[in-house]
Every structure is written in structure tokens, then in C-alpha cells.
N, C-alpha and C positions, 0 to 999 in steps of 0.2 A: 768546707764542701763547695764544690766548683760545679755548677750544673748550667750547662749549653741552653739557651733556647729553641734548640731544635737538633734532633741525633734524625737523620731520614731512614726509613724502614730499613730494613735485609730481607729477605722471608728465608735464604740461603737453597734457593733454586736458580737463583740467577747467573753463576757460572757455568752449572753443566747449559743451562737451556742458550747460553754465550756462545760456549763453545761446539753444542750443537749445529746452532746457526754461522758460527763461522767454518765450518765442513761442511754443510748442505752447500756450499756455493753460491746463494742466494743474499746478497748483500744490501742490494736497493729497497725497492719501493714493493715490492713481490716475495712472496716464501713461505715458508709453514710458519711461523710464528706472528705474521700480520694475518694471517689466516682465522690462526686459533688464539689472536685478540679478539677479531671481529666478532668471530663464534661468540667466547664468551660475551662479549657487551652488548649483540644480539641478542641474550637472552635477558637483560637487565634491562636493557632501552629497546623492546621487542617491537614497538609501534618508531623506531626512527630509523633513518638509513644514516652510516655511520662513514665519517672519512678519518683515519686517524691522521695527525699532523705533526708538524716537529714542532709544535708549541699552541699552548690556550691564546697567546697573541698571535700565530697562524690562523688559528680557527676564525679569531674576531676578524682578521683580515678578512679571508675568506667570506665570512659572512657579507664584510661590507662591498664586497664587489657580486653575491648575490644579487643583493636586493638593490643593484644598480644606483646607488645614489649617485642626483648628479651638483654640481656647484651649486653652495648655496642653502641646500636643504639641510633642516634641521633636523638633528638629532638626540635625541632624551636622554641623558646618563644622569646618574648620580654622582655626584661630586666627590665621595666618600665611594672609590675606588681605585686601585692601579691603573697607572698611565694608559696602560696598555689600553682599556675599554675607551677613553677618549682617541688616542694614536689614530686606532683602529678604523674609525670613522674621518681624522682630519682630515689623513692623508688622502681624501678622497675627494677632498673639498667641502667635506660638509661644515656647516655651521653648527658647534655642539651648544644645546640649552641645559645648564646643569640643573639638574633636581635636589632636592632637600630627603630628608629622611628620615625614618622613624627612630628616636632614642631608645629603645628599647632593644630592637635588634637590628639594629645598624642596616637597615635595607630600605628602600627607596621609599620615600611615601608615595601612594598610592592619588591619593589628592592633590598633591602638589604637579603630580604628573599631567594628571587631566586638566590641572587651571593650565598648565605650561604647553598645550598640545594647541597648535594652529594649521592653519591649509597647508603650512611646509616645512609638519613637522613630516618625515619620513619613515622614521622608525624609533622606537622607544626600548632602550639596553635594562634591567633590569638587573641587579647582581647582588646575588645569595651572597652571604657574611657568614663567615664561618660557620656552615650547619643551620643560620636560620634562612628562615627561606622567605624571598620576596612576596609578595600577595602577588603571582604571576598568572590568578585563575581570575583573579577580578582586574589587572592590567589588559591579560588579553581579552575581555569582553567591551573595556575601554580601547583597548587598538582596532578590534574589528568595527565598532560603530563607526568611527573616524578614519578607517582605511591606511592604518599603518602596519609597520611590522613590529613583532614583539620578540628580542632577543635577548636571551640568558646567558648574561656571565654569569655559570656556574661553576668556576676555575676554584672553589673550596668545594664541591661539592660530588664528587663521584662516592657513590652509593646513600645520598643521602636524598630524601624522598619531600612531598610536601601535600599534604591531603589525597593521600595515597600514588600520585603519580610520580613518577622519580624527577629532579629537581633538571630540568636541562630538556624535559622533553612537553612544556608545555606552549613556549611561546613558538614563533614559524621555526627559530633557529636557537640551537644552546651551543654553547660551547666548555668545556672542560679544560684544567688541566691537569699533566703529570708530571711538574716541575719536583724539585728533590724537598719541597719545600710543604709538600701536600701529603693527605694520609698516604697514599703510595703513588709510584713514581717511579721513571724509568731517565733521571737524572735531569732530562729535556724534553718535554712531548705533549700532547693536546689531545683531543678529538673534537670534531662537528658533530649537533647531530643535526639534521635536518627533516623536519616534522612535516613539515609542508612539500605535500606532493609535487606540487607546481614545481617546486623550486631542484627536483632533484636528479632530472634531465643533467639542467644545467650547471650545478653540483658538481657533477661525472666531467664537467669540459672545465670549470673554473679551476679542480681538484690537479687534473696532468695537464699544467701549465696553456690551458684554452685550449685544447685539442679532445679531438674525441676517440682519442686511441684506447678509452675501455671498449667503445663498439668493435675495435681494431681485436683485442685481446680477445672479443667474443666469437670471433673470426665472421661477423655482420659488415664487415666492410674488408677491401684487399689493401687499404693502407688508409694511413690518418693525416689529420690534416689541420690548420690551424683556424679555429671556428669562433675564438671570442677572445678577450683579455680574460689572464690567470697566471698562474706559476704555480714555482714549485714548492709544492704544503706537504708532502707525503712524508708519513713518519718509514723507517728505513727496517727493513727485516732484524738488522742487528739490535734497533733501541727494541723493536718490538720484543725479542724474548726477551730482555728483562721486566717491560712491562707485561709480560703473561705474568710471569712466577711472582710480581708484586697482584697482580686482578684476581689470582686464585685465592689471597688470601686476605680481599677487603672486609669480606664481611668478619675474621678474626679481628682484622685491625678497627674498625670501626665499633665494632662490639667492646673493643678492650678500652678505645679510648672515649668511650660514653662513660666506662665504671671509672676511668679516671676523672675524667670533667666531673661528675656527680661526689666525689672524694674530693675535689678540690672544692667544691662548692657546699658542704657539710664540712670541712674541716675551717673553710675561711668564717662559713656562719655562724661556728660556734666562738670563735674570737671574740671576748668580750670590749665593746664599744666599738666592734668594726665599721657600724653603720655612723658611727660619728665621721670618721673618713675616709670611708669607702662606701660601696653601692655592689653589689654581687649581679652577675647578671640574670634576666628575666629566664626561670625555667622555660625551657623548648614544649610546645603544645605535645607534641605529638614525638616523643623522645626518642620510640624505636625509629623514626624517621630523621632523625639526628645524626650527625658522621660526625659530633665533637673534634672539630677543624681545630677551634680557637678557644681559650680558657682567656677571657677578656675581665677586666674589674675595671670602673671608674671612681677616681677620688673628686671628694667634695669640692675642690676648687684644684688649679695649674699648679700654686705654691706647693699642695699638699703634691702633689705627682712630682713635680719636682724633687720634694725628698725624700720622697718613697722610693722612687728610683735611684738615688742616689744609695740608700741604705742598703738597698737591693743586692747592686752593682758591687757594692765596698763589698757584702759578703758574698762571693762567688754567684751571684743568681743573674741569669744573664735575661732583661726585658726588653722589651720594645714597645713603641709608641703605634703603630702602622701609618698609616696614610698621611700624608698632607693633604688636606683639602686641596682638589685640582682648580675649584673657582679662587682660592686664594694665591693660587701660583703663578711666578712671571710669566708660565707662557700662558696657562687657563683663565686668566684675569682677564684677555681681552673677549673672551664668549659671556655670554650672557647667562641670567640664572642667579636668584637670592637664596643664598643657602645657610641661615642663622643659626639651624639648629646641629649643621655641620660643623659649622664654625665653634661653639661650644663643646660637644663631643669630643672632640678631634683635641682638648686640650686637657682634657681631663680622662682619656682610657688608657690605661695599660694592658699588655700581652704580658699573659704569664708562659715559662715552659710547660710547652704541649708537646708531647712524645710518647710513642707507642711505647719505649723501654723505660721511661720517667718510672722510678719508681713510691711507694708507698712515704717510705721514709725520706725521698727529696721532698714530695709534697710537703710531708709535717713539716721538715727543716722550715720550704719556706713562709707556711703556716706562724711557726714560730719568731724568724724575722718581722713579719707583718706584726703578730702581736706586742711583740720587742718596740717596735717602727712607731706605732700607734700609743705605746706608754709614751712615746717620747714625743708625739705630735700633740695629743693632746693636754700635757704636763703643764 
């Protein structure tokens, strides 16, 4: 049996709503279908003003040319994320300080951040791990004492929530994505949201390439004109209809892939001696608030993952490791930031396949590999 690590959604609305948009004549940045995204996420993210993007590392961009950083200033991320959340901030000239992070669900400690915040730090990145979500209600009560900003890479996270507020809309700025890689997706795509009023003026000029041509489109001015640095972020009427026909059907997908993660996670527990080399991960507090992103396991040491993936691999099951530590990388080595407990982590988690179409009987299959894998580990 041969099972992919990853099949990306269909919901099968996404051609007529294709081909609709390609007869409407409306190709660019404008049309019914970036309309009636907005609408829908409107009503999801009701307290944010919303820019959609052609990508979650657009939005980060975006974000970082918000909050104006200038050479030099530091910025917070956790090391145990995609390039993209560092990128996002270098190319700006900032100085990134990497943070360390909670073993349990792979997201930012919370303390390590506040020791690592100084006069230049500038803003502090925060980034939800598959469905679990950062402590981003007690980060931002630590960025506003100390006058930074607090931004969410929530790019696993669309529809999934965290003490009741959806995951993306609590720090100044979140950002999403809809890469073909996440619950749904529209192949390429992102959104901002931007929580902070202040910031959402200038939102509107950073968004159409530093110009203020939405007051243009409001017919509030008789032409527009170039008012700050920005470019160009805007996701395209044509990615937008297919990200509709995937938005109308998160809460099925996210729903179906909670009863999955909870079947993987009951069928790996019942494997006898699995905790001899493996570790399952930490139940989600608050599960309905869960978008079951990533079905993650850690083995008891590198050896063991080494041939557990290998045993994996030989029988059709396709895993992944994720992240390299960004503080251990040629280029993130030169920023600053002790992250031990990334370093550890990072060597011992495997990704198992998570997929909306995954079914019942690939789970047992790999269920039973594992139990196979682990006669043979422990022998």
C-alpha cells in the first residue's frame, strides 16, 4: 500500500466557480469572487480588516513593512518555523533573536520570549504548529507592556481558534495561509488580518503597491498617487474562486480531520510498548478549537526515527521530518538566540500522512507497520 503524505483538498466547486470567473472578465486584483472571499472571512475574522495575498510569506511581508521596522531592530521568532517568518523580517534589515519553545506543542515559549525582549526589540512573531496554538493572549499582554508588536504566523491555521478567539486575530497583525499544503487552499495564496486600527489606513497604501488608489476606487479622490513603500500582495479574482469553493467547506474539512487525528491517536495508543519508542502527542485543550493540521509523533531518541522512518518509507508510507532549526542553519547561525530545546525536538518528531481523503484503513495499515517497526526496535 502506497499512501502520499499529503492528497490537497477538492471540495469539486472549484471549476464551475473557475470558469465562472474566467467569463466575468475580471482577472486581477477585483471581481466577485475576492468579493465573496472577503464576505465569507468577514464573518469568521469579524473583528479584522482583511487583505487577501498571493501567499502567507506575502502577508509576513506585508506585515513587516507595516510596522516600519528599521535597521538593526530586533525581532522575536521562534526558531522551529519556515524560513519564510524569519525572510519576512530580514529583508528589512532587521536583526532576528530566535526564541526557544514549548515541547509539548511545538509553539513559542512564552518566557523565553519575555527574557529575550530588550529596548530594540520591535516586534515579537508568534507561530501556531499545527492546530496548537501559541499563548498569543499572554504574549500580547507582554508586547503591550514593553511596546512591541505582536504578530501571528498562523499559516496552519484557518478556522482553527484559541480560547475562544480564532487564531490570527489576537496579536496587532496574523497572517494565514492557502498554500496546497494546508486544510484548504487555492494552490498559492494568504491573507493579513490586521487587528490594530491604527495600522489599517496604512494597510490600504502598503496593500496597492504604496498608493492610495482604494480612496481612488471610493471615487474620495480624482486620481491616486504614490504615498509610501509597498507592492504588489493582492491575491487575483481567478486564485480567489477557487479559494471560495475550498472556504465554504472548512468547517467539513476541519471537522473530518479532527475524527481523523483522534483515530490516529487511539489506534497508535493502543500499540503495545509504543511508549517504549514513541511519545504521542499532547491532547489539544480545547479540541473543537482544533483544525488537526499535523498528526506529529516523537521517538525516544534520532537512532529510533532514523528507523522508523526508514521502515516507513520501505512500506509505501510517505513521512516527513519538518523544520530545520533556523538558529542551526548556515544562514540563521549568524542571529542570535539559544534554542536547546529546539534543537532536541527537531530530532526526534516525525509527520505522519494527514489528509482529508486519508482513510480509516491506511491509518490501521500504518498503525500496524509501527507495531511491526517497534517488535523490531525493541527485540
Amino acid at each position: 500500500m502506497n499512501i502520499p503524505f499529503n492528497i490537497p483538498f477538492v471540495s469539486g466547486q472549484e471549476l464551475f466557480y473557475l470558469k465562472t470567473a474566467l467569463q466575468s472578465g475580471h482577472f486581477s486584483s477585483e471581481g466577485l469572487y475576492i468579493d465573496r472571499c472577503k464576505e465569507w472571512l468577514g464573518q469568521k475574522y469579524s473583528n479584522s480588516h482583511l487583505f487577501l495575498t498571493t501567499s502567507c510569506t506575502h502577508a509576513l511581508e506585508m506585515a513587516s513593512l507595516l510596522i516600519d521596522i528599521k535597521f538593526g531592530e530586533e525581532v522575536i521568532i521562534p526558531s522551529w518555523t519556515h524560513v519564510s517568518t524569519a525572510n519576512a523580517f530580514a529583508m528589512r534589515g532587521a536583526k532576528i533573536v530566535f526564541a526557544d519553545i514549548d515541547a509539548e506543542t511545538m509553539t513559542v515559549d512564552v518566557k523565553d520570549v519575555e527574557n529575550k525582549i530588550t529596548k530594540k526589540t520591535k516586534a515579537v512573531v508568534a507561530v501556531h504548529y499545527g492546530g496548537y496554538y501559541a499563548d498569543v493572549v499572554q504574549l500580547k499582554k507582554i508586547c503591550e507592556q514593553n511596546n512591541v508588536y505582536l504578530i501571528e504566523d498562523a499559516a496552519h491555521s484557518i478556522g482553527a481558534g484559541v480560547d475562544g478567539f480564532m487564531q490570527g486575530c489576537v496579536g496587532h497583525l496574523g497572517c494565514i495561509s492557502f498554500h496546497s499544503s494546508k486544510n484548504i487552499h487555492c494552490g498559492e495564496g494568504g491573507l493579513l488580518l490586521v487587528n490594530d486600527k491604527k495600522l489599517q489606513k496604512s494597510a490600504e497604501i502598503v496593500f496597492d503597491k504604496g498608493t492610495d488608489r482604494y480612496l481612488f476606487l471610493q471615487n474620495k479622490v480624482s486620481n491616486y498617487q504614490w504615498r509610501s513603500i509597498g507592492s504588489s500582495f493582492s491575491m487575483s479574482n481567478i486564485t480567489a474562486s477557487v479559494l471560495l469553493a475550498q472556504l465554504q467547506e472548512v468547517d467539513n474539512v476541519n471537522n473530518r480531520r479532527r475524527e481523523l487525528w483522534d483515530y490516529y491517536f487511539e489506534k497508535l495508543n493502543n500499540i503495545n510498548s509504543f511508549e517504549k519508542c514513541f511519545s504521542l502527542p499532547v491532547f489539544p485543550k480545547n479540541f473543537d478549537e482544533f483544525n488537526a493540521h499535523i498528526f506529529f509523533i516523537k521517538a525516544t531518541d534520532s537512532d529510533v526515527l532514523k528507523e522508523a522512518k526508514r521502515i516507513l518509507i520501505n512500506n509505501g508510507i510517505q513521512v516527513a521530518s519538518h523544520y530545520f532549526p533556523l538558529h542551526e542553519s548556515s544562514f540563521g547561525s549568524k542571529y542570535s538566540g539559544k534554542c536547546p530545546i529546539t534543537s532536541n525536538e527537531s530530532k526526534i518528531l516525525i509527520r505522519l500522512p494527514m489528509f482529508y481523503s486519508i482513510t480509516y484503513n491506511q491509518i490501521n495499515f500504518i498503525a500496524n507497520i509501527f507495531e511491526k517497526a517497534i517488535g523490531k526496535l525493541i527485540s
